[in-house]
CHARMM internal coordinates of N, CA and C (Angstrom, degrees):
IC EDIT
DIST 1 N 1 CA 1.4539
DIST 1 CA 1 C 1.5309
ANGL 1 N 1 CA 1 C 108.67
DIST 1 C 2 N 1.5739
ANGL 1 CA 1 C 2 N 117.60
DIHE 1 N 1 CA 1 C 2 N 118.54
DIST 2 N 2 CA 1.4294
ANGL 1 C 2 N 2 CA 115.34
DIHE 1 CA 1 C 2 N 2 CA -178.85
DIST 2 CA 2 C 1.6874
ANGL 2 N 2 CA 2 C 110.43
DIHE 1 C 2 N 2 CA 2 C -84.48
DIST 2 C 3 N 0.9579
ANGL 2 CA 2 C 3 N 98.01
DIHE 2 N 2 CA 2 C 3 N 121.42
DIST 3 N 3 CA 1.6466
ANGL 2 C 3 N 3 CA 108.32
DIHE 2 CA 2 C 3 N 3 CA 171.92
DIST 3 CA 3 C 1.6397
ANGL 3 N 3 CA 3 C 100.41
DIHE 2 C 3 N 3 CA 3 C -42.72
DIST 3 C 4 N 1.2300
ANGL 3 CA 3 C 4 N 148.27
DIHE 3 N 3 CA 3 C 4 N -82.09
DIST 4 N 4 CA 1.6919
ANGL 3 C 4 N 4 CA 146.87
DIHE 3 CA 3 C 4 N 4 CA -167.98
DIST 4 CA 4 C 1.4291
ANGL 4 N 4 CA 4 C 98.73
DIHE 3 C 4 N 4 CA 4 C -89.24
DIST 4 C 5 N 1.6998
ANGL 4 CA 4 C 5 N 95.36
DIHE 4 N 4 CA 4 C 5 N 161.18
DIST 5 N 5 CA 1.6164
ANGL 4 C 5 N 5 CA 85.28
DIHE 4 CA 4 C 5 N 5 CA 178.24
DIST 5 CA 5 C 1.8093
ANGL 5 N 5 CA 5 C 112.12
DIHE 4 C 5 N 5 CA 5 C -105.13
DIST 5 C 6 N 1.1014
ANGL 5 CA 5 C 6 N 103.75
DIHE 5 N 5 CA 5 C 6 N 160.69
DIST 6 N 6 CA 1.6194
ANGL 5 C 6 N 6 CA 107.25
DIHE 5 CA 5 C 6 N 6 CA -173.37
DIST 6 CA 6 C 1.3165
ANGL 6 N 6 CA 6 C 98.40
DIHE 5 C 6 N 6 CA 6 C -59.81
DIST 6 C 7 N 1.9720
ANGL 6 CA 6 C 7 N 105.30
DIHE 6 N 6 CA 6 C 7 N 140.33
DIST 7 N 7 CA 1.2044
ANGL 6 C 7 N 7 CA 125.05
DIHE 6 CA 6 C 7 N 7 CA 161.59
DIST 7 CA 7 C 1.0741
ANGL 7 N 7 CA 7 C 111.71
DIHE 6 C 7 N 7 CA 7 C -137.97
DIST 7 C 8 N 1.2378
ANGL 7 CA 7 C 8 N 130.34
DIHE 7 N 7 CA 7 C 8 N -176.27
DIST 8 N 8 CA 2.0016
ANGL 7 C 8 N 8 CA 138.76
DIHE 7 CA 7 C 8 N 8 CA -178.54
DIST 8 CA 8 C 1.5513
ANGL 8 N 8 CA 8 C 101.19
DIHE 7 C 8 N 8 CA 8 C -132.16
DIST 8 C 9 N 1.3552
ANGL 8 CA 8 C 9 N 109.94
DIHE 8 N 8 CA 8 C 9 N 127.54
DIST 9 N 9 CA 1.3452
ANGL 8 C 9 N 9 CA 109.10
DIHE 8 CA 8 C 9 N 9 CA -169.18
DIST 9 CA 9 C 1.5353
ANGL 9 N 9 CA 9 C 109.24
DIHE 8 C 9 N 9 CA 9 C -117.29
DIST 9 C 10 N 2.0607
ANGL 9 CA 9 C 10 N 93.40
DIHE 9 N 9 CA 9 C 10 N 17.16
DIST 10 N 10 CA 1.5641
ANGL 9 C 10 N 10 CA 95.24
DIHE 9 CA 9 C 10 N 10 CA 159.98
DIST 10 CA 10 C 1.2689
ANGL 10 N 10 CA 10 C 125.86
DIHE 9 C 10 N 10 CA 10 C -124.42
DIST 10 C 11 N 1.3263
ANGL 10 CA 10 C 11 N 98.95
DIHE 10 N 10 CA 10 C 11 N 43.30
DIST 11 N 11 CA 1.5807
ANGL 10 C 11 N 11 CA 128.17
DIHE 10 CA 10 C 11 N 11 CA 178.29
DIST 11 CA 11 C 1.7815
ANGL 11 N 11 CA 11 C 101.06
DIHE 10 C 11 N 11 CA 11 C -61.37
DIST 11 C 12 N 1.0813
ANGL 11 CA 11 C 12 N 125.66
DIHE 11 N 11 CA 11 C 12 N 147.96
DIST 12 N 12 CA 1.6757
ANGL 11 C 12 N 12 CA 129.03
DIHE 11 CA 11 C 12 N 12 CA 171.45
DIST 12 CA 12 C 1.5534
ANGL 12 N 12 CA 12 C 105.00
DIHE 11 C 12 N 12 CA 12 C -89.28
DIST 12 C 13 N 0.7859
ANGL 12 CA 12 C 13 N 129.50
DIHE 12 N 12 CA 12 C 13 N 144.47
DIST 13 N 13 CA 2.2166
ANGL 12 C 13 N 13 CA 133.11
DIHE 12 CA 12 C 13 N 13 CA 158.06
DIST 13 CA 13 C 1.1321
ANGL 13 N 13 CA 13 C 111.56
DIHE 12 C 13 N 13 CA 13 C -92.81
DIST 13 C 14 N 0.6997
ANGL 13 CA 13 C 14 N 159.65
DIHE 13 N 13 CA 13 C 14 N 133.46
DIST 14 N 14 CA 1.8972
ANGL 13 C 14 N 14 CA 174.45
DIHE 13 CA 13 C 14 N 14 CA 33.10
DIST 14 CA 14 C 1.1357
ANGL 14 N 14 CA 14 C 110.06
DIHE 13 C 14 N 14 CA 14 C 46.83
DIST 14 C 15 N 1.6449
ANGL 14 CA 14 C 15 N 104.28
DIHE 14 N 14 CA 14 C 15 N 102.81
DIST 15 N 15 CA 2.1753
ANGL 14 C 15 N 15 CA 98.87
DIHE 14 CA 14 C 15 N 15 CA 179.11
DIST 15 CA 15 C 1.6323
ANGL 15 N 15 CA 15 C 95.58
DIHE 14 C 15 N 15 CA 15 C -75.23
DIST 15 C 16 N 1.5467
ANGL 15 CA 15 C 16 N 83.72
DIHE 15 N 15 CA 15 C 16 N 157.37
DIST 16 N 16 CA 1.8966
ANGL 15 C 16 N 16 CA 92.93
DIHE 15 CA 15 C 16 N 16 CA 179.25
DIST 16 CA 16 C 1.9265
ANGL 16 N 16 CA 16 C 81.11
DIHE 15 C 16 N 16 CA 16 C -110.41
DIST 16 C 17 N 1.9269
ANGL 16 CA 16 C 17 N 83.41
DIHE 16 N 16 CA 16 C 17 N 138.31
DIST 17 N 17 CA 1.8209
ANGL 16 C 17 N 17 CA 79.95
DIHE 16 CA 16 C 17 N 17 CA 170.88
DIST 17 CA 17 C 1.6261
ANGL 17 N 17 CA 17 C 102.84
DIHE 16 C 17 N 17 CA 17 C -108.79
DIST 17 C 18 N 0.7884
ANGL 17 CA 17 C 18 N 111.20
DIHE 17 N 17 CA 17 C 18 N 124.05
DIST 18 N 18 CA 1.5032
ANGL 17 C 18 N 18 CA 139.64
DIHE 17 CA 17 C 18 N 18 CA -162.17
DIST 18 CA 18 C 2.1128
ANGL 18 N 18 CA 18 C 99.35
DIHE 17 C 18 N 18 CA 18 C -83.10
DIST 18 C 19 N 1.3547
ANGL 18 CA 18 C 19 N 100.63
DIHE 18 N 18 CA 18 C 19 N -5.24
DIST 19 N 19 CA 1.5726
ANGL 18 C 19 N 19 CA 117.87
DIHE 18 CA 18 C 19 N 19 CA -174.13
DIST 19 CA 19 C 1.9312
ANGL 19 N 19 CA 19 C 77.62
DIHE 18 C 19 N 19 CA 19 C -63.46
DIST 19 C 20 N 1.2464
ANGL 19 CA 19 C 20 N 111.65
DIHE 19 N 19 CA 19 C 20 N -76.33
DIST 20 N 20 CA 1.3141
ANGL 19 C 20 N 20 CA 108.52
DIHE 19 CA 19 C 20 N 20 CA -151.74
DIST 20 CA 20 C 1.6170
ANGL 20 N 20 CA 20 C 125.21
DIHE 19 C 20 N 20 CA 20 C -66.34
DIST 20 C 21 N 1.3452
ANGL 20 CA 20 C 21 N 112.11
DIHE 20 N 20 CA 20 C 21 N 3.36
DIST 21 N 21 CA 1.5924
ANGL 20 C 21 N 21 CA 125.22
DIHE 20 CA 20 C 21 N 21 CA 171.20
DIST 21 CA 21 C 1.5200
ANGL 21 N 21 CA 21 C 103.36
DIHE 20 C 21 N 21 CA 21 C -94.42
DIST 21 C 22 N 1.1660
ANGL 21 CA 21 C 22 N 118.30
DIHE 21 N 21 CA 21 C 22 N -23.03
DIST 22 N 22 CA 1.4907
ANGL 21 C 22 N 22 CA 115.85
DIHE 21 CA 21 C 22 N 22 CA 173.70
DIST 22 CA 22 C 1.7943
ANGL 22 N 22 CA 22 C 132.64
DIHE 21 C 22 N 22 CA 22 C -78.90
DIST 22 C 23 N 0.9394
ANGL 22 CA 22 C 23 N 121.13
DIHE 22 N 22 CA 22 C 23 N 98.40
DIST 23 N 23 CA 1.7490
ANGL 22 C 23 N 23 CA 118.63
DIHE 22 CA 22 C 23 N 23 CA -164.13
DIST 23 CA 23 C 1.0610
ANGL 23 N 23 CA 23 C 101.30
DIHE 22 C 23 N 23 CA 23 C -58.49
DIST 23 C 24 N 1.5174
ANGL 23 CA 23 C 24 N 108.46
DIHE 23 N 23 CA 23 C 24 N 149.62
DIST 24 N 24 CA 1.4481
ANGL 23 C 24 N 24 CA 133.92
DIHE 23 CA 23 C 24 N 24 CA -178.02
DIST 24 CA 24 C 1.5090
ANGL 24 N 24 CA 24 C 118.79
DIHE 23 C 24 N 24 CA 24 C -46.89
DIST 24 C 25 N 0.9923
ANGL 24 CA 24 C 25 N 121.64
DIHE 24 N 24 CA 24 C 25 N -53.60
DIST 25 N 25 CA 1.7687
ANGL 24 C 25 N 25 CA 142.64
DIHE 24 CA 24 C 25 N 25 CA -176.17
DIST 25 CA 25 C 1.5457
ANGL 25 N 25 CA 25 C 100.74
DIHE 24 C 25 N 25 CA 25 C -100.72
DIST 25 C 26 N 1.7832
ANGL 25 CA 25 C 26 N 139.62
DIHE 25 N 25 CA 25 C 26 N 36.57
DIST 26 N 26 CA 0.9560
ANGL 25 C 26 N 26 CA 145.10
DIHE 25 CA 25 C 26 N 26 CA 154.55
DIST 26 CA 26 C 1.7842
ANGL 26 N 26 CA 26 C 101.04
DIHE 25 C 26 N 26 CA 26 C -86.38
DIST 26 C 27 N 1.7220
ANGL 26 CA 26 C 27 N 97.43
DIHE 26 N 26 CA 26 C 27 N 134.61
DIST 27 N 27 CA 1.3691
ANGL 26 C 27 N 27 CA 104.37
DIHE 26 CA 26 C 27 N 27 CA 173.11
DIST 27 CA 27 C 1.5832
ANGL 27 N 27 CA 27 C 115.31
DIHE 26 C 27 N 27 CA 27 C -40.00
DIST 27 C 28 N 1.3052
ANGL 27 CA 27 C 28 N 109.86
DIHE 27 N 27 CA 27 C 28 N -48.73
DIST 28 N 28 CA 1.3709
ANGL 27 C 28 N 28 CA 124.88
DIHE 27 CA 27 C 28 N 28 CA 178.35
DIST 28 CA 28 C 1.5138
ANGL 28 N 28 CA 28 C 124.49
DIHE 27 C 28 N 28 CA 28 C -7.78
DIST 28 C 29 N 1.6880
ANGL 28 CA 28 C 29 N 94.69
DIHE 28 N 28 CA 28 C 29 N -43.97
DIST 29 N 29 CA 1.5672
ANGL 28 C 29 N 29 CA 100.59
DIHE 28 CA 28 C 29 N 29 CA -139.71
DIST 29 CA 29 C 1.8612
ANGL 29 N 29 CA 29 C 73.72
DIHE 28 C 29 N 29 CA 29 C -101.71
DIST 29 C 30 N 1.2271
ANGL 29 CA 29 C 30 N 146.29
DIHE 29 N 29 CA 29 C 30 N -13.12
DIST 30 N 30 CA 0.9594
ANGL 29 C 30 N 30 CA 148.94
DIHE 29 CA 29 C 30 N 30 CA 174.39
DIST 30 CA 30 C 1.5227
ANGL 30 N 30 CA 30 C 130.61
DIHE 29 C 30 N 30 CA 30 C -62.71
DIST 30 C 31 N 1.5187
ANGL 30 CA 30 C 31 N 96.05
DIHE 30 N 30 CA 30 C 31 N -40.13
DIST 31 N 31 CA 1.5794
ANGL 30 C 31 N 31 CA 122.21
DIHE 30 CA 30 C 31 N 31 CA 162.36
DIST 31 CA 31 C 1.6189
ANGL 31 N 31 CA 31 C 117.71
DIHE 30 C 31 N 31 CA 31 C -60.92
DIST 31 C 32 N 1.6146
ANGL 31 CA 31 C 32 N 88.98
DIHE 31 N 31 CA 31 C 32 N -42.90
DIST 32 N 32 CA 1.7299
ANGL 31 C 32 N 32 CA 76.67
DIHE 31 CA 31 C 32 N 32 CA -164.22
DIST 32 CA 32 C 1.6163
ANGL 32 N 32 CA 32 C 95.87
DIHE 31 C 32 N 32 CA 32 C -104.77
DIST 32 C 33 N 1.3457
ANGL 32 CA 32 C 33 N 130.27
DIHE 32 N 32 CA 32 C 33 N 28.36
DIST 33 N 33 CA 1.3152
ANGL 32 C 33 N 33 CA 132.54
DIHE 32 CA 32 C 33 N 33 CA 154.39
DIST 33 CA 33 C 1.5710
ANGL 33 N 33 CA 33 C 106.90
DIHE 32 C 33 N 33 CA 33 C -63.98
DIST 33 C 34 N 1.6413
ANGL 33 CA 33 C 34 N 95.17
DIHE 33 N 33 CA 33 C 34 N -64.04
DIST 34 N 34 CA 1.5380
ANGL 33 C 34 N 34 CA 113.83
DIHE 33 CA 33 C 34 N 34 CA -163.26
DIST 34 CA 34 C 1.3712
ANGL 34 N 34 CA 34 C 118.62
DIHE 33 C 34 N 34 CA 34 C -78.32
DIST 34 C 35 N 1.7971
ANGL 34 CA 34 C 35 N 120.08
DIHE 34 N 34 CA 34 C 35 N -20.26
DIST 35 N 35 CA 1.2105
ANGL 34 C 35 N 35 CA 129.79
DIHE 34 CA 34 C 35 N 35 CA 140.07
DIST 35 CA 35 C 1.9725
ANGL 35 N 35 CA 35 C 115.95
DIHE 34 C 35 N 35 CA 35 C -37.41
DIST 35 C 36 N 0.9231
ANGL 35 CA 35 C 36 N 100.26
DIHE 35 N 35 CA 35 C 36 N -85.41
DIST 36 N 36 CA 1.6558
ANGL 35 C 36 N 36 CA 127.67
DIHE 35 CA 35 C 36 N 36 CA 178.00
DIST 36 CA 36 C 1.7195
ANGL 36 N 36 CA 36 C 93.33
DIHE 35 C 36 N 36 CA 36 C -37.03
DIST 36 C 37 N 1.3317
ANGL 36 CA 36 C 37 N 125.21
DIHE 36 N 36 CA 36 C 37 N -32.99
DIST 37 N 37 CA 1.5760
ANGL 36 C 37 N 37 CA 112.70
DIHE 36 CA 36 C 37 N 37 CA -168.57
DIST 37 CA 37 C 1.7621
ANGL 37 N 37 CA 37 C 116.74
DIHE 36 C 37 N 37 CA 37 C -109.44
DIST 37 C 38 N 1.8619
ANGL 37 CA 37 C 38 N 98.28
DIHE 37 N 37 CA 37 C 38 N 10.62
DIST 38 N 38 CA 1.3038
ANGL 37 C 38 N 38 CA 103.08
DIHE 37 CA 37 C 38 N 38 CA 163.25
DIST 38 CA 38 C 1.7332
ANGL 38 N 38 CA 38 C 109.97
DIHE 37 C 38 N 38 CA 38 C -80.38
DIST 38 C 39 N 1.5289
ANGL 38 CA 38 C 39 N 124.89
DIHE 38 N 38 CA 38 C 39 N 135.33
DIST 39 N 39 CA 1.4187
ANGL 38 C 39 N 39 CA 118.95
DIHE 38 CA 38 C 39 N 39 CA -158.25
DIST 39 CA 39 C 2.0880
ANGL 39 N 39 CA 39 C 89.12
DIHE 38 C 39 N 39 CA 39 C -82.52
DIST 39 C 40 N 1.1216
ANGL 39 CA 39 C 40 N 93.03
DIHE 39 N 39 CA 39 C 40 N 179.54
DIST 40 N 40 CA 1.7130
ANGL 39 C 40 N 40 CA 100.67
DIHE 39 CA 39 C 40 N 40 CA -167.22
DIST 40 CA 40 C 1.3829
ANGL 40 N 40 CA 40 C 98.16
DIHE 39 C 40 N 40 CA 40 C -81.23
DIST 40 C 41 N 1.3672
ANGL 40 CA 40 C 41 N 109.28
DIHE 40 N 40 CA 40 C 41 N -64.95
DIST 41 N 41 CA 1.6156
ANGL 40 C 41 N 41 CA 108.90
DIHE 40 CA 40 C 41 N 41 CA -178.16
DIST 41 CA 41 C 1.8269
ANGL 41 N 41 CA 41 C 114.69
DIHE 40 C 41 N 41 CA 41 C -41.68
DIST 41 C 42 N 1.4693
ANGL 41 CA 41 C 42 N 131.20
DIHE 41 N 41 CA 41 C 42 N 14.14
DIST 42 N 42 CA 0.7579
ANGL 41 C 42 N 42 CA 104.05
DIHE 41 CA 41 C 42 N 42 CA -177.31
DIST 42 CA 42 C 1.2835
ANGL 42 N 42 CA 42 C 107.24
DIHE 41 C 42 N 42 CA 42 C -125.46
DIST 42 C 43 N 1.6632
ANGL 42 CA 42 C 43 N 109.51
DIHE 42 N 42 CA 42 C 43 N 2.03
DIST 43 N 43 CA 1.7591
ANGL 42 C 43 N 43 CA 125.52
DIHE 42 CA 42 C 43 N 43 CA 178.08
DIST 43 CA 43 C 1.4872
ANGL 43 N 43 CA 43 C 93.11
DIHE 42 C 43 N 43 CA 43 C -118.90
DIST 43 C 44 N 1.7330
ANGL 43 CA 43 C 44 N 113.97
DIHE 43 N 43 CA 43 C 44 N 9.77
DIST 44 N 44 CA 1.7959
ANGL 43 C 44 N 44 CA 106.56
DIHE 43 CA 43 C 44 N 44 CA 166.48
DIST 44 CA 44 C 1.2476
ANGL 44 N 44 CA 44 C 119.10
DIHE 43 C 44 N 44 CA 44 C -106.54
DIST 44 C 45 N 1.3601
ANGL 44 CA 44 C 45 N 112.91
DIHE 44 N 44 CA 44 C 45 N -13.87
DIST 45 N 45 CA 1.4765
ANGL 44 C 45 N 45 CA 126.27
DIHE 44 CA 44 C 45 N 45 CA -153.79
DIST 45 CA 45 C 1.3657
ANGL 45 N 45 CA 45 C 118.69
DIHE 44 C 45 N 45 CA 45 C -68.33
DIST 45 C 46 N 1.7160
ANGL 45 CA 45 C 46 N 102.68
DIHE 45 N 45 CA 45 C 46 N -41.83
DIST 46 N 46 CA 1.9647
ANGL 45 C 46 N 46 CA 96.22
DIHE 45 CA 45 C 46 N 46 CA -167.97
DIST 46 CA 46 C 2.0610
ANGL 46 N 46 CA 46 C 87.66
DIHE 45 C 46 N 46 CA 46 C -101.31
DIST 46 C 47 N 1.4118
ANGL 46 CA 46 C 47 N 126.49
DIHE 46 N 46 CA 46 C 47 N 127.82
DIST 47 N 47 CA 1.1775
ANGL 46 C 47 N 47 CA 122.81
DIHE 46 CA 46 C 47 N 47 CA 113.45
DIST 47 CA 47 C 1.2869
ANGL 47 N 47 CA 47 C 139.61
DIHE 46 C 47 N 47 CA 47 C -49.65
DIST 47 C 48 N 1.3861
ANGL 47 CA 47 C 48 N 125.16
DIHE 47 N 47 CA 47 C 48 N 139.74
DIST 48 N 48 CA 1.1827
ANGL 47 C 48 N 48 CA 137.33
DIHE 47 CA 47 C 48 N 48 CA 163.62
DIST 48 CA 48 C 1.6192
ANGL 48 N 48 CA 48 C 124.14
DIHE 47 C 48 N 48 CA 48 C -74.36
DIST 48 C 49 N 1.4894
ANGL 48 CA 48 C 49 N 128.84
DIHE 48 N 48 CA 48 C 49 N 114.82
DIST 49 N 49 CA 1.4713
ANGL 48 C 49 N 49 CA 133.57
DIHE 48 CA 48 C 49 N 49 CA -130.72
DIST 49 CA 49 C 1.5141
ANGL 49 N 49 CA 49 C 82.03
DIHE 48 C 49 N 49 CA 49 C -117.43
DIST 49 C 50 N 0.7655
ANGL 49 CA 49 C 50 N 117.26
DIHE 49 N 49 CA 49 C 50 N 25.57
DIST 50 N 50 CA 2.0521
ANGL 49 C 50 N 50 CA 103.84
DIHE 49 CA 49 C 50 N 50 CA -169.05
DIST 50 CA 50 C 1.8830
ANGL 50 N 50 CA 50 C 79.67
DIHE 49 C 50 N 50 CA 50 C -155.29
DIST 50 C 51 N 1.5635
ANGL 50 CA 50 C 51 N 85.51
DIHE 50 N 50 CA 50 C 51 N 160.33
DIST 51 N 51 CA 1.5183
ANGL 50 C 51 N 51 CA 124.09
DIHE 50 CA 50 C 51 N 51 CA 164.56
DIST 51 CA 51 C 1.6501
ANGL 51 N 51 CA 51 C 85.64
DIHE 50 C 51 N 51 CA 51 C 85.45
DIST 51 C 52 N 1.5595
ANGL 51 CA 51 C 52 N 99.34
DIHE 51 N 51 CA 51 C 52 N -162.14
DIST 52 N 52 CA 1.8150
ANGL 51 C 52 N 52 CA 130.41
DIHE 51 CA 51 C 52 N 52 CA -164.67
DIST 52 CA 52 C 0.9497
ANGL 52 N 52 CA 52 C 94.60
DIHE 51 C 52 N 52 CA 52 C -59.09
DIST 52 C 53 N 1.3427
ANGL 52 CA 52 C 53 N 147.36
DIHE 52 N 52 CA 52 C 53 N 140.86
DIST 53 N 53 CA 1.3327
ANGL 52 C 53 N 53 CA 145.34
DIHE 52 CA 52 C 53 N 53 CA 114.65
DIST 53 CA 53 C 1.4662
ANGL 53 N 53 CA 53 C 110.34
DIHE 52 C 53 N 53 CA 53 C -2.82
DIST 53 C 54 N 1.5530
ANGL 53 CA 53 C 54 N 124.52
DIHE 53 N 53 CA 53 C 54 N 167.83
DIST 54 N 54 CA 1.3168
ANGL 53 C 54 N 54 CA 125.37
DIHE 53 CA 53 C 54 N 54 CA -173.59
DIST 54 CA 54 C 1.8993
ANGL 54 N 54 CA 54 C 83.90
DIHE 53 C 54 N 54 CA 54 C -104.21
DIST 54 C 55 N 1.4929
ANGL 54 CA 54 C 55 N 102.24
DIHE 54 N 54 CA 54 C 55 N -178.03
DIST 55 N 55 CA 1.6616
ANGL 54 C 55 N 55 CA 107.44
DIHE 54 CA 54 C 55 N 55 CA -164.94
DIST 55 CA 55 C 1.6935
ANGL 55 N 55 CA 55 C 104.76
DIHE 54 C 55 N 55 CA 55 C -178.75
DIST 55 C 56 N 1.2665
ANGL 55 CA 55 C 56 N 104.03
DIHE 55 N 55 CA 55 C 56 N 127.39
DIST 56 N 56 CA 1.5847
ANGL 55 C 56 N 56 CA 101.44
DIHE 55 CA 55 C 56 N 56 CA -172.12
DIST 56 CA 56 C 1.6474
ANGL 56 N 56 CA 56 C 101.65
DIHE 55 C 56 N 56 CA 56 C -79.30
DIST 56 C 57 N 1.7552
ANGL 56 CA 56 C 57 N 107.58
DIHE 56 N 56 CA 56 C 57 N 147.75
DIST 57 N 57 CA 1.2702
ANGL 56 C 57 N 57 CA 97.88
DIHE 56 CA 56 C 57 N 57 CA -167.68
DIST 57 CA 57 C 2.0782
ANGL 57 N 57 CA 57 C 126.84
DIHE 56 C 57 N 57 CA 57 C -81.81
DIST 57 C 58 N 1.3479
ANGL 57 CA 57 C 58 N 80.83
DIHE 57 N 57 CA 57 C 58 N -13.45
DIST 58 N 58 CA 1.6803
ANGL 57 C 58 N 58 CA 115.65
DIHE 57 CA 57 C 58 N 58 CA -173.81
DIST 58 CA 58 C 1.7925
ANGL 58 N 58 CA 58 C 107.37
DIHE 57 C 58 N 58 CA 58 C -78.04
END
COOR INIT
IC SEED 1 N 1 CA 1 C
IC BUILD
């Protein structure tokens, strides 16, 4: 009798794209236009100079 039950942990995952459950003229798709069209450097730019250092949790 195996204590856990057998699994395969080289099974693949399959993203679900969630694009095609979402309707065309849903606010949704409005958000993440104008999300998606803020450039990076501008939610990368300021570090925070104070508190802990960052630290991997593992």
């Amino acid at each position: 009798m195996t204590m856990y039950k057998e699994y395969n942990t080289n099974q693949l995952s399959l993203e679900l794209n969630l694009a095609y459950d979402i309707p065309m003229n849903h606010e949704v798709r409005l958000i993440s236009l104008f999300v998606d069209s803020i450039p990076n450097h501008v939610l990368l730019e300021e570090k925070s100079h104070t508190g802990r250092p960052a630290f991997h949790p593992a």
